[in-house]
N, C-alpha and C positions, 0 to 999 in steps of 0.2 A: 466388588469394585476393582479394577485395573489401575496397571500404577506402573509408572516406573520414574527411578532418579537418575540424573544426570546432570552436568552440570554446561552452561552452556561456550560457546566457542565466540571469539571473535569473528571467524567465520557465519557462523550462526547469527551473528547481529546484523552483519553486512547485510546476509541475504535477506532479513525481514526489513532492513531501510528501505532494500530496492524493491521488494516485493511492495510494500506501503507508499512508495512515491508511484509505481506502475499503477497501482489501486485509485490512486488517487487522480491519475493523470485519464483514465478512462472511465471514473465515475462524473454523472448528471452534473456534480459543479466543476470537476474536472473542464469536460465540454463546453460550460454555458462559459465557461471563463475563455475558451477561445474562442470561442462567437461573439464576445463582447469584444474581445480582442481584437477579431476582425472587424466587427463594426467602428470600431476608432479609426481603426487605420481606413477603412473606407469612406470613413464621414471625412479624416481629413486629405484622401488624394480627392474626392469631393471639392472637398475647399481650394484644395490647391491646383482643380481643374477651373476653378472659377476663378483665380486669380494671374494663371496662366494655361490660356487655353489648350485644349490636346488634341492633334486633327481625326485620332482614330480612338472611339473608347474603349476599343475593347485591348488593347494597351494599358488602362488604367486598370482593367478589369483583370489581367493577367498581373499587371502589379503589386497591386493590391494583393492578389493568393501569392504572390512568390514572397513577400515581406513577409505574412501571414504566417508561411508554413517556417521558413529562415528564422523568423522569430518562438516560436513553436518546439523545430529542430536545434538552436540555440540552446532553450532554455532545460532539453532534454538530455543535452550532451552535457552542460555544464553540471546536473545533476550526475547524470550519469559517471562524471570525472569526479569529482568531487565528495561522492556520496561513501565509497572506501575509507576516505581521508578519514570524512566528518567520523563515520561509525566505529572507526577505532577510538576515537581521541571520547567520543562518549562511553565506549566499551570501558574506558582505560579510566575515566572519572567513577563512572556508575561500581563502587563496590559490589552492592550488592547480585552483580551479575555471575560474578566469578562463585558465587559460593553455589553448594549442590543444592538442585531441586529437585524435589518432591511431584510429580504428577499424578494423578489420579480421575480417574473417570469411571461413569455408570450411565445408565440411560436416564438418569435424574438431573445431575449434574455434572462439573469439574470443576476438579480442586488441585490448586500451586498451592506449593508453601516453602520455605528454606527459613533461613536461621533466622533472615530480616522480616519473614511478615508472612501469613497462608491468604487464600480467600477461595471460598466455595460460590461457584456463581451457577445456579439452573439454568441451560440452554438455555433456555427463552428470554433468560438475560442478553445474549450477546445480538447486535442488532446486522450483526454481517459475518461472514470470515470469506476469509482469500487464500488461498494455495498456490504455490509451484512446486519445481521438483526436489527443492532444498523446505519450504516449510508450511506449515501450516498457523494463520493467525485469526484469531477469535478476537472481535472489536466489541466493546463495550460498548463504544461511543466511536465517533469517526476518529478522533487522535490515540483513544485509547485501546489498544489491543494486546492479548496472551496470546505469548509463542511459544508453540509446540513444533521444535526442529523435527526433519520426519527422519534425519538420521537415528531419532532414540526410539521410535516406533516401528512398527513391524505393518505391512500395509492391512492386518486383519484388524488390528488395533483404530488405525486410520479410516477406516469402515465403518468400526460403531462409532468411532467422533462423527463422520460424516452423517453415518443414520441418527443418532439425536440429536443433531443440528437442524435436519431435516424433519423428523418429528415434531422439534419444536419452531418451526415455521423461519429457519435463519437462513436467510440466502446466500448460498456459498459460491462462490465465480471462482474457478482456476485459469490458473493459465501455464500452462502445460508447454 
């Protein structure tokens, strides 16, 4: 089994917030939550074409995508600003982030552990993982994920994660 300890960075938390909000912003309910989006804002310049008429529709129809995306681009910039702030001020509560971890993997499983708590989970546990070029994170569940900074890995290490995740059927999406 492969291993190594380190312990993680505030940096390191930053980059899995923004990697996990990106994750989130380009998955199926990501999506369907901006098409529902839009269909509000469509139903109501809809409504407010029938309450004051509009001589050209397709004026309404350009409207409607510029709110659309404004709204969209809005709410991805206020994350984007924001998201630093928030991930220190949780870095700086969460104790247990600062103490040294334990990693460990094999084509079976991977295992965390530090002073507060280990758990061993079999690939076929994790139901996703996401990468960029600061980390690599294993979702249990869509809120809940282990991060593996790739600062403490060596990219042949990052290989077999990647081949038993693939083995065990978990679809990994990077974004590079």
């Amino acid at each position: 089994m492969d291993g190594v300890t380190y312990t993680y960075t505030v940096d390191d938390f930053i980059a899995a917030q923004r990697l996990h909000a990106w994750q989130s912003y380009v998955s199926v309910k990501g999506l369907r939550a901006l098409l529902i989006l839009w269909a509000i804002y469509f139903g109501l310049a809809m409504l407010l074409t029938n309450l004051w008429p509009v001589s050209h529709p397709a004026i309404l129809a350009v409207a409607t995508g510029a709110v659309t995306i404004a709204v969209a681009a809005g709410i991805t910039g206020v994350n984007a600003l924001l998201t630093p702030r928030r991930s220190r001020r949780l870095y700086q509560q969460q104790r247990a982030l600062h103490e040294p971890f334990e990693l460990r993997w094999s084509g079976e499983s991977f295992e965390l552990s530090s002073g507060s708590g280990s758990g061993r989970h079999p690939w076929n546990h994790f139901v996703k993982a996401v990468e960029d070029r600061h980390s690599l994170m294993l979702y249990q569940s869509d809120l809940l994920y282990n991060l593996v900074p790739k600062r403490v890995v060596d990219e042949t290490s990052l290989a077999s994660m990647r081949a038993a995740l693939h083995g065990a059927g978990v679809p990994l999406r990077s974004r590079r």
